[in-house]
PDB file of N, CA, C and O in Angstrom:
ATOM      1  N   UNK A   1       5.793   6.395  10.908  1.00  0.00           N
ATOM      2  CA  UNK A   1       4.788   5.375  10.700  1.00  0.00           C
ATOM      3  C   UNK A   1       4.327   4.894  12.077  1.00  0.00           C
ATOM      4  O   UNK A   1       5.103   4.659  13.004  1.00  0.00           O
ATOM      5  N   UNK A   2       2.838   4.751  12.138  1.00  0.00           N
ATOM      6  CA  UNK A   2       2.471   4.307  14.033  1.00  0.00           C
ATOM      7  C   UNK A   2       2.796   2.698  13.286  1.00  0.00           C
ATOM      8  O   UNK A   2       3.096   2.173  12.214  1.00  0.00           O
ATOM      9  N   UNK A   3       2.411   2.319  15.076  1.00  0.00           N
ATOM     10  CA  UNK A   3       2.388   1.407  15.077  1.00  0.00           C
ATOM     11  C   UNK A   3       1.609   0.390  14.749  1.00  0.00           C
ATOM     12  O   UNK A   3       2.087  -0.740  14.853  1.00  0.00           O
ATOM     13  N   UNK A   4       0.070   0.578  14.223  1.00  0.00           N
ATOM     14  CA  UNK A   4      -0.913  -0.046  13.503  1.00  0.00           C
ATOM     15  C   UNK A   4      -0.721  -0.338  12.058  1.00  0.00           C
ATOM     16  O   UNK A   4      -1.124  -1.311  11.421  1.00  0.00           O
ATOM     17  N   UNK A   5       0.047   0.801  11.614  1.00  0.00           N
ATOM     18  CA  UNK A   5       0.838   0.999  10.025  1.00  0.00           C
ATOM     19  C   UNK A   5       1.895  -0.283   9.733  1.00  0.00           C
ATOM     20  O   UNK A   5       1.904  -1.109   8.821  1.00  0.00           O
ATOM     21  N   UNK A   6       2.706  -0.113  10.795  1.00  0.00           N
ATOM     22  CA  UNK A   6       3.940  -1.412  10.689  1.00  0.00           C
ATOM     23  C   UNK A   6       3.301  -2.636  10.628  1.00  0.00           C
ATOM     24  O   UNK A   6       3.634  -3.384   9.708  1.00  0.00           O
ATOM     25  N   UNK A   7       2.303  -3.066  11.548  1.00  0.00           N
ATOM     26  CA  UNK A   7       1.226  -4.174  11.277  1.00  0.00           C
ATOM     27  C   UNK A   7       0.573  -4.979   9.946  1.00  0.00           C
ATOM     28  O   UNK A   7       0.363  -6.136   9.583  1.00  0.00           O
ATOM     29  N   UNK A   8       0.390  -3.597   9.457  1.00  0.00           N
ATOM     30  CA  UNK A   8       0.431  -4.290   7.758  1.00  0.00           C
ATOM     31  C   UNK A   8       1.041  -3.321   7.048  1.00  0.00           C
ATOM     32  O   UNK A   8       0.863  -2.104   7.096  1.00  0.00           O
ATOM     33  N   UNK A   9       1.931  -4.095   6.245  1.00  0.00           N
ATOM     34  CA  UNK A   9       3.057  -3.615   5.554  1.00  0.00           C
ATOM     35  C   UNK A   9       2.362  -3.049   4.289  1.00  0.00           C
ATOM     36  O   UNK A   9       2.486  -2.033   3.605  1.00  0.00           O
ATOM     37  N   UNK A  10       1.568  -4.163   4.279  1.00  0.00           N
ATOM     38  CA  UNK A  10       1.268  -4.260   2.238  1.00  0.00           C
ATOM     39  C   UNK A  10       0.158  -3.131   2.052  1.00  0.00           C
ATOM     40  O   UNK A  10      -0.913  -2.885   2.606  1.00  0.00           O
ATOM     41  N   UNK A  11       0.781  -2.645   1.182  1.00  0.00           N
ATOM     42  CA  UNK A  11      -0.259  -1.431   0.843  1.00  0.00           C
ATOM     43  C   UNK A  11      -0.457  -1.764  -0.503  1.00  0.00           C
ATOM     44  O   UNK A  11       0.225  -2.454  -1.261  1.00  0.00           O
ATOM     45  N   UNK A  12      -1.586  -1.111  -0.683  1.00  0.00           N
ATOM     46  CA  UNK A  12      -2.449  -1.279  -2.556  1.00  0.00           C
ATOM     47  C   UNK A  12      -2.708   0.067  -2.664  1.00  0.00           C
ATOM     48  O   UNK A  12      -3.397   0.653  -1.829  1.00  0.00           O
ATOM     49  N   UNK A  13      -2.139   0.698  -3.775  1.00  0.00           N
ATOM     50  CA  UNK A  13      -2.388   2.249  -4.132  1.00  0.00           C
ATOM     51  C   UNK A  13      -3.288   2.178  -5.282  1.00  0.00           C
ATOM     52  O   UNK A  13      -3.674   1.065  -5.640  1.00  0.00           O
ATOM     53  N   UNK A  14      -3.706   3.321  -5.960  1.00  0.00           N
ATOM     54  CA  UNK A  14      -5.229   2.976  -6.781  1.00  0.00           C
ATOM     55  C   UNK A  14      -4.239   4.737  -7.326  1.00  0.00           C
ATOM     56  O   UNK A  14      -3.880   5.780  -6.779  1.00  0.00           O
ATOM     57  N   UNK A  15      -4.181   4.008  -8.888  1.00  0.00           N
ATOM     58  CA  UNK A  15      -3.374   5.390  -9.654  1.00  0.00           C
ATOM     59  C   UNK A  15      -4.726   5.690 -10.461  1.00  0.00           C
ATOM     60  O   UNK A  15      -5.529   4.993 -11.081  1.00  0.00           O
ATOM     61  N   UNK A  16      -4.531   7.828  -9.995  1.00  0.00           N
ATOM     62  CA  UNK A  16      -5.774   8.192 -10.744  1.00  0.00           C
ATOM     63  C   UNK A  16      -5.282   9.638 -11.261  1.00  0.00           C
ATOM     64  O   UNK A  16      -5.557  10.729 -10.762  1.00  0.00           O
ATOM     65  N   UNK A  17      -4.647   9.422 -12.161  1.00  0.00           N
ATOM     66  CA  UNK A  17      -3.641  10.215 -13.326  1.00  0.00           C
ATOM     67  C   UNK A  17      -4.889  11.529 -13.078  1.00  0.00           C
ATOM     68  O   UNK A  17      -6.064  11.283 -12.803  1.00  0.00           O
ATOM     69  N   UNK A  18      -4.554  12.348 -13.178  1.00  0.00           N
ATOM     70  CA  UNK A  18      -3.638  13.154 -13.177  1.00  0.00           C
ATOM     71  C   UNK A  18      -3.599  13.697 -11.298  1.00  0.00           C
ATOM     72  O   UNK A  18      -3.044  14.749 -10.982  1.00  0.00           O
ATOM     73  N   UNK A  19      -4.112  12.999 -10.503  1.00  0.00           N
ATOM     74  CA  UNK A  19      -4.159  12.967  -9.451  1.00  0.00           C
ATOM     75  C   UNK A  19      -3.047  12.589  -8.637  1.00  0.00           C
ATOM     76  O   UNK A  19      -2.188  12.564  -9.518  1.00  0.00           O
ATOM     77  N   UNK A  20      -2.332  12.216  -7.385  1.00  0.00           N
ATOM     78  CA  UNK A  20      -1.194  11.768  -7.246  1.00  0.00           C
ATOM     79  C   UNK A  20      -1.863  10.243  -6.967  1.00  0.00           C
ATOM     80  O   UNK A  20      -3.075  10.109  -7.141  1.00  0.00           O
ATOM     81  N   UNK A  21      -0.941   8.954  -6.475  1.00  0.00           N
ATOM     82  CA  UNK A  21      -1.686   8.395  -5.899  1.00  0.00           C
ATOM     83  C   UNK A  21      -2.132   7.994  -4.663  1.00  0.00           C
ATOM     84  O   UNK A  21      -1.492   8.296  -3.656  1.00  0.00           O
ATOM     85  N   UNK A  22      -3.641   7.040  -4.577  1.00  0.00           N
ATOM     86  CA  UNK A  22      -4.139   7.109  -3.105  1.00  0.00           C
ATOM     87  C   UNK A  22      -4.210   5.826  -2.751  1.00  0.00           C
ATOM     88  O   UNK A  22      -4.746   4.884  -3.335  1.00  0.00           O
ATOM     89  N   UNK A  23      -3.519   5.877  -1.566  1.00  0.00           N
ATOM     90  CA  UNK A  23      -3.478   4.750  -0.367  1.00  0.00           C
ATOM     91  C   UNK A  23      -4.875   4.032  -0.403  1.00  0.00           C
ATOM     92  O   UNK A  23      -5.571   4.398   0.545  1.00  0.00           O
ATOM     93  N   UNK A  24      -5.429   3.200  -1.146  1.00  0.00           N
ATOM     94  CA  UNK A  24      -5.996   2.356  -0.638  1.00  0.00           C
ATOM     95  C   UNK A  24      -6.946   1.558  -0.205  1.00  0.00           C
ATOM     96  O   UNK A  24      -8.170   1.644  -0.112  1.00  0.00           O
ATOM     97  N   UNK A  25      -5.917   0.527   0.116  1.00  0.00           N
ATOM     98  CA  UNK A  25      -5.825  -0.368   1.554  1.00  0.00           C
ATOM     99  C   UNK A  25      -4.658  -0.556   2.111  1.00  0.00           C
ATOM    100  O   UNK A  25      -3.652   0.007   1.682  1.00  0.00           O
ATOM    101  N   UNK A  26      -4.642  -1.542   3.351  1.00  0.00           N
ATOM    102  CA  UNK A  26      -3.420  -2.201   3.729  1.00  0.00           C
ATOM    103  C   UNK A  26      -3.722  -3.350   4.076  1.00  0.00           C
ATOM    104  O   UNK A  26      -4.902  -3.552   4.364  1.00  0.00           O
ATOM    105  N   UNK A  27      -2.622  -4.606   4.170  1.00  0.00           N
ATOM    106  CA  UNK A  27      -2.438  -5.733   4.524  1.00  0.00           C
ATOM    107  C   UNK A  27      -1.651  -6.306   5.146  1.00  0.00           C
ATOM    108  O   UNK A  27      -0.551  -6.112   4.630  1.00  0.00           O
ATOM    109  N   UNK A  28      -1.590  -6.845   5.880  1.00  0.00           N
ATOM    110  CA  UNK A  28      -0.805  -7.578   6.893  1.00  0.00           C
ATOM    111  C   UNK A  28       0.266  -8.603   5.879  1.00  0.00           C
ATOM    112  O   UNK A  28       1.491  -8.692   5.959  1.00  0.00           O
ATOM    113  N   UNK A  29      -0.680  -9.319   4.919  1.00  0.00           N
ATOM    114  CA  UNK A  29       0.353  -9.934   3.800  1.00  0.00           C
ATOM    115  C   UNK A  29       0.065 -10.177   2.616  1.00  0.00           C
ATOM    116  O   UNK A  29      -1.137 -10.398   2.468  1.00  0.00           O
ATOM    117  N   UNK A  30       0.796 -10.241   1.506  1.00  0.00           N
ATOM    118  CA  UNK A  30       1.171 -10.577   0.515  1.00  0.00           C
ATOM    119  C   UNK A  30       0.115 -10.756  -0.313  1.00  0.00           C
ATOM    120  O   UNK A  30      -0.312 -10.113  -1.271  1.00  0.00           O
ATOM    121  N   UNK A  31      -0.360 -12.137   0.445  1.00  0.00           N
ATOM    122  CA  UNK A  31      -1.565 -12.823  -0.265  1.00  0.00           C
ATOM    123  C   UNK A  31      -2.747 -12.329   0.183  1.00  0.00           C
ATOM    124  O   UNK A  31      -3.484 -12.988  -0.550  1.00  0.00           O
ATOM    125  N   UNK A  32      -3.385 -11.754   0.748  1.00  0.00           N
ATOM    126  CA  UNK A  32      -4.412 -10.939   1.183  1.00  0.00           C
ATOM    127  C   UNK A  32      -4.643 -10.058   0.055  1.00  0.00           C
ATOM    128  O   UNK A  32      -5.714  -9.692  -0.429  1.00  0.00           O
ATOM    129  N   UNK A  33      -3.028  -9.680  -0.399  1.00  0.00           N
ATOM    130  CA  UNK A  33      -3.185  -8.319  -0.994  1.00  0.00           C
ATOM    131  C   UNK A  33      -3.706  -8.371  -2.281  1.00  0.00           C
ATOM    132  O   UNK A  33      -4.462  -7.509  -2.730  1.00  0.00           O
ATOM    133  N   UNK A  34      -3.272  -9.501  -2.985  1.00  0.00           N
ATOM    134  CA  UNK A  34      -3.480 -10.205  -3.811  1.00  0.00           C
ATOM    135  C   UNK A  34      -4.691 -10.385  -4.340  1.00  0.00           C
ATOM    136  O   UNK A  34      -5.072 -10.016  -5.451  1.00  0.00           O
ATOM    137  N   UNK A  35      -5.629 -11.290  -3.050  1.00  0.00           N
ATOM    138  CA  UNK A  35      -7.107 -11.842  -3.637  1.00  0.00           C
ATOM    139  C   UNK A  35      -7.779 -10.217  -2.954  1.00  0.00           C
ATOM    140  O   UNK A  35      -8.858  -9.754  -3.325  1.00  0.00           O
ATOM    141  N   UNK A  36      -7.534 -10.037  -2.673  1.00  0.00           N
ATOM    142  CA  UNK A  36      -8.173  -8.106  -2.755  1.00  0.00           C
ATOM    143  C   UNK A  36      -8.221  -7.638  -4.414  1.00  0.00           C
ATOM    144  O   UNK A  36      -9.163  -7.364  -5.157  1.00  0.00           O
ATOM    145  N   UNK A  37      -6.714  -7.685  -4.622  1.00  0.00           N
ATOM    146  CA  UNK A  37      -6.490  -7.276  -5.911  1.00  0.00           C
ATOM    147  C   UNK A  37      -7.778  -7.661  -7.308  1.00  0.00           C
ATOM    148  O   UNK A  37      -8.543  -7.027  -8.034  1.00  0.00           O
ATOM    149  N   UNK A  38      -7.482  -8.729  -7.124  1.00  0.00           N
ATOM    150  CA  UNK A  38      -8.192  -9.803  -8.023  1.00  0.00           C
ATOM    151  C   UNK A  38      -9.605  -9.742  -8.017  1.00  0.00           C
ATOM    152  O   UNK A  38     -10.215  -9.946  -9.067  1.00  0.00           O
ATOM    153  N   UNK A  39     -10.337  -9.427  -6.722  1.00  0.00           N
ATOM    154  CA  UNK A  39     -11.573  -8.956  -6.722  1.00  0.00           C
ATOM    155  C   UNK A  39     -11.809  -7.305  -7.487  1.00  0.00           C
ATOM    156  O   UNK A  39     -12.575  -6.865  -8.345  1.00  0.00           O
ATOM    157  N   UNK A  40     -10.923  -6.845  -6.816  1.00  0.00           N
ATOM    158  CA  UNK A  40     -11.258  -5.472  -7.365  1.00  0.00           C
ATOM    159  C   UNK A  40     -11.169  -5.338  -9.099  1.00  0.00           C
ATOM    160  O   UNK A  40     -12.069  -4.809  -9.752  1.00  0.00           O
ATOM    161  N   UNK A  41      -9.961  -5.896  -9.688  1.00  0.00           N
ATOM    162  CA  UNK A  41      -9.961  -6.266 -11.073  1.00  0.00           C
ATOM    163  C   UNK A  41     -11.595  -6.783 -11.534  1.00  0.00           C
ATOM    164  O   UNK A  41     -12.223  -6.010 -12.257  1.00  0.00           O
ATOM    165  N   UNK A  42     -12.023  -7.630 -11.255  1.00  0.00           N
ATOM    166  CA  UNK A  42     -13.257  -8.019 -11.707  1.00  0.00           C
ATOM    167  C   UNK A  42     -14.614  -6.813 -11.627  1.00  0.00           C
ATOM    168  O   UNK A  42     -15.437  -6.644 -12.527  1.00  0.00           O
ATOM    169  N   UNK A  43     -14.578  -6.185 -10.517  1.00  0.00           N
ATOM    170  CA  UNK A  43     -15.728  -5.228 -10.448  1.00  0.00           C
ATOM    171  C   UNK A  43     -15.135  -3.751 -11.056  1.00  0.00           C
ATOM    172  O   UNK A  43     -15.923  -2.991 -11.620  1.00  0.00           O
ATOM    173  N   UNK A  44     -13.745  -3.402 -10.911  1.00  0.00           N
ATOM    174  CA  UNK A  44     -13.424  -2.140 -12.083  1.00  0.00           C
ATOM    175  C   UNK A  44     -11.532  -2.668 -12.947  1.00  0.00           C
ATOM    176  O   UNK A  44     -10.325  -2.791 -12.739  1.00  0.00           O
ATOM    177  N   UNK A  45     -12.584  -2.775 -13.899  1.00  0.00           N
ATOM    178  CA  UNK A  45     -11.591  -3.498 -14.947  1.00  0.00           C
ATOM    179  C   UNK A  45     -10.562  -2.729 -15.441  1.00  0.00           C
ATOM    180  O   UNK A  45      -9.387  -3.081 -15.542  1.00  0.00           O
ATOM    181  N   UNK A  46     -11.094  -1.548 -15.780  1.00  0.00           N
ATOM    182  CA  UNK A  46      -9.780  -0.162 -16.357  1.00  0.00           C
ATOM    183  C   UNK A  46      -9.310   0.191 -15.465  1.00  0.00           C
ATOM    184  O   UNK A  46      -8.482   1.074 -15.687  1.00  0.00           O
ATOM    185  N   UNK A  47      -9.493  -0.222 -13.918  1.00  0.00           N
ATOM    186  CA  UNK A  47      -8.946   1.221 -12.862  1.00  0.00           C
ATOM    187  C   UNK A  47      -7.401   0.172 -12.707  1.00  0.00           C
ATOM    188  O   UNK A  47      -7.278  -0.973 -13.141  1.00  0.00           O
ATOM    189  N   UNK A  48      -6.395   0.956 -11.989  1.00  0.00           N
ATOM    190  CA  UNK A  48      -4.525   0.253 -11.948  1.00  0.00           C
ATOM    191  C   UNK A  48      -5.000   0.367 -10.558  1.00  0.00           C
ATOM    192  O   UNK A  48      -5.921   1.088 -10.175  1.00  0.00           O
ATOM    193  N   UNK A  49      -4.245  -0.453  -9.815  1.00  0.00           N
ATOM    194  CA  UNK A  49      -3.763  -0.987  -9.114  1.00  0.00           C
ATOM    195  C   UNK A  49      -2.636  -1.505  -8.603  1.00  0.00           C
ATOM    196  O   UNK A  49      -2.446  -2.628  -9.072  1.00  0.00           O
ATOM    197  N   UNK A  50      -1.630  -1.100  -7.682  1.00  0.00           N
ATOM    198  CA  UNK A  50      -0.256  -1.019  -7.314  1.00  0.00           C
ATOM    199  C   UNK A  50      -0.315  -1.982  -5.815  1.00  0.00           C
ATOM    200  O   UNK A  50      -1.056  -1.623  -4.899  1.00  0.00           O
ATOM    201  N   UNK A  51       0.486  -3.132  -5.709  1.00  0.00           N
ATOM    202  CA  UNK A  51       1.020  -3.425  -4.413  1.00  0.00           C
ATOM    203  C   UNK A  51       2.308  -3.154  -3.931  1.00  0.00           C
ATOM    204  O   UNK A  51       3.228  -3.155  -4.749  1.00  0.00           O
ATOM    205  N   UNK A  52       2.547  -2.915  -2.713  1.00  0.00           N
ATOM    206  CA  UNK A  52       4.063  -2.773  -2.810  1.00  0.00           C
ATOM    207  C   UNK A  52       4.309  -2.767  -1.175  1.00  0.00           C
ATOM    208  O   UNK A  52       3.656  -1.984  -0.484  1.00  0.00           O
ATOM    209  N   UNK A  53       5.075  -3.482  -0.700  1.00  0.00           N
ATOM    210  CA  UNK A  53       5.719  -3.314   0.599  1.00  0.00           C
ATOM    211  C   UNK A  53       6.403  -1.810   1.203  1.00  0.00           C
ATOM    212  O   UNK A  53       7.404  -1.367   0.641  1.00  0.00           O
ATOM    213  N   UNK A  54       5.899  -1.202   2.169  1.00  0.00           N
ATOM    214  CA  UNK A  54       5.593   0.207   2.928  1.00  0.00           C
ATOM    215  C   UNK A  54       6.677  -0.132   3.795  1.00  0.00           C
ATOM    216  O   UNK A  54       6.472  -0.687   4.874  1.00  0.00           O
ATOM    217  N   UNK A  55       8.283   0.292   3.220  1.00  0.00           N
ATOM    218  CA  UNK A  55       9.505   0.242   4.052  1.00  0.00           C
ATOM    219  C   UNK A  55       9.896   1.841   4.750  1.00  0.00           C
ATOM    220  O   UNK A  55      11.082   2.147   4.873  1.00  0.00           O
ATOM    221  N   UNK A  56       9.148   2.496   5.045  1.00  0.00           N
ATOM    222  CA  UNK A  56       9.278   3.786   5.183  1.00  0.00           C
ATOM    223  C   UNK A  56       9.843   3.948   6.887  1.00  0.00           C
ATOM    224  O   UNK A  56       9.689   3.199   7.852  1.00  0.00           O
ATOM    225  N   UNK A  57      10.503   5.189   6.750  1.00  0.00           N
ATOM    226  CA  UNK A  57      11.262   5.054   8.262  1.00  0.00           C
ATOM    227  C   UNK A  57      10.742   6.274   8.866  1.00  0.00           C
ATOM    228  O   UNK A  57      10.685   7.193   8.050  1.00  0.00           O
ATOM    229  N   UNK A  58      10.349   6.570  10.026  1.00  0.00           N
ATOM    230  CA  UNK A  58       9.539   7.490  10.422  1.00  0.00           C
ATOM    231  C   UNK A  58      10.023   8.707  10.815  1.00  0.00           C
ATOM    232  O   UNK A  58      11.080   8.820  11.436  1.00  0.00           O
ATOM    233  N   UNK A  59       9.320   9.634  10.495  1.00  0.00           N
ATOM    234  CA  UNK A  59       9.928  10.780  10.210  1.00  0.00           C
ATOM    235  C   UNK A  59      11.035  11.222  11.334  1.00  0.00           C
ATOM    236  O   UNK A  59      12.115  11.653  10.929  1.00  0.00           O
ATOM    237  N   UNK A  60      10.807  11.132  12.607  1.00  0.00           N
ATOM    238  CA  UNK A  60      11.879  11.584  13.508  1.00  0.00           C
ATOM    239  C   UNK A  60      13.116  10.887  13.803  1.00  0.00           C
ATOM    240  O   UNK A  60      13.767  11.118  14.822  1.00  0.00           O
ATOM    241  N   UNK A  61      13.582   9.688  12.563  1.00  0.00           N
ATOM    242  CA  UNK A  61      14.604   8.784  12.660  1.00  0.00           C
ATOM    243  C   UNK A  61      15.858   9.437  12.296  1.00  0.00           C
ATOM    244  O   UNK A  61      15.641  10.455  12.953  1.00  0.00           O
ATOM    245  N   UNK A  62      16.740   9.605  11.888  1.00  0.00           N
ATOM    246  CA  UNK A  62      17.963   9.882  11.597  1.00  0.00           C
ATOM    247  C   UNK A  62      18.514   8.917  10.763  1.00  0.00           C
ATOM    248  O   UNK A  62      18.618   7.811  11.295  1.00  0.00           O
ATOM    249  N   UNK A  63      18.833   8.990   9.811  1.00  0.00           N
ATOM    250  CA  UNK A  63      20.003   7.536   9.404  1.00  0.00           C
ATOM    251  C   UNK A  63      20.842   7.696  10.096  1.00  0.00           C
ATOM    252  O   UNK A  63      21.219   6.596  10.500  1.00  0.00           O
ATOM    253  N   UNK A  64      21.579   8.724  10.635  1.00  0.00           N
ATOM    254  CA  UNK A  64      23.043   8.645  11.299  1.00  0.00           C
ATOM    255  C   UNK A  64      22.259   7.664  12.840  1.00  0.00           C
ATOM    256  O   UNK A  64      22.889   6.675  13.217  1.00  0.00           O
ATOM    257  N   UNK A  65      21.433   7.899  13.312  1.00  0.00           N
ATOM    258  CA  UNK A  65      21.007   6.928  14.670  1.00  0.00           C
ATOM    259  C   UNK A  65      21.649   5.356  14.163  1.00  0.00           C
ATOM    260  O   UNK A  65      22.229   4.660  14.996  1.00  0.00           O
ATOM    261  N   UNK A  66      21.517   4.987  13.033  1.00  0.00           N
ATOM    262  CA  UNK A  66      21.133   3.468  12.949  1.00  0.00           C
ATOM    263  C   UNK A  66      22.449   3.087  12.725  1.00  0.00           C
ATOM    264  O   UNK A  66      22.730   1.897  12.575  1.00  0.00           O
TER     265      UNK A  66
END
């Protein structure tokens, strides 16, 4: 993950069956992610929408390092 990625954690995925799903946006926080959310609900009512905190460890880490 760079370092612009760690910056905002909060990601919003957009599920489009039978597709996998796609990244997005991102947010720095919580509540951002939120009144994003809430807008987008109003202009596409059937489409899902996922938030979720982006704890991912970057690929050249090791668990044994930590």
């Amino acid at each position: 993950m760079c370092y612009s990625q760690r910056l905002y954690g909060w990601v919003m995925i957009r599920l489009l069956p039978p597709m996998p799903p796609l990244v997005f946006a991102r947010f720095s926080n919580l509540s951002d992610a939120k009144s994003h959310s809430q807008a987008l609900k109003q202009l596409m009512p059937h489409a899902k929408f996922l938030i979720f905190f982006d704890v991912s460890l970057p690929i050249d880490q090791d668990e044994s390092e930590s």
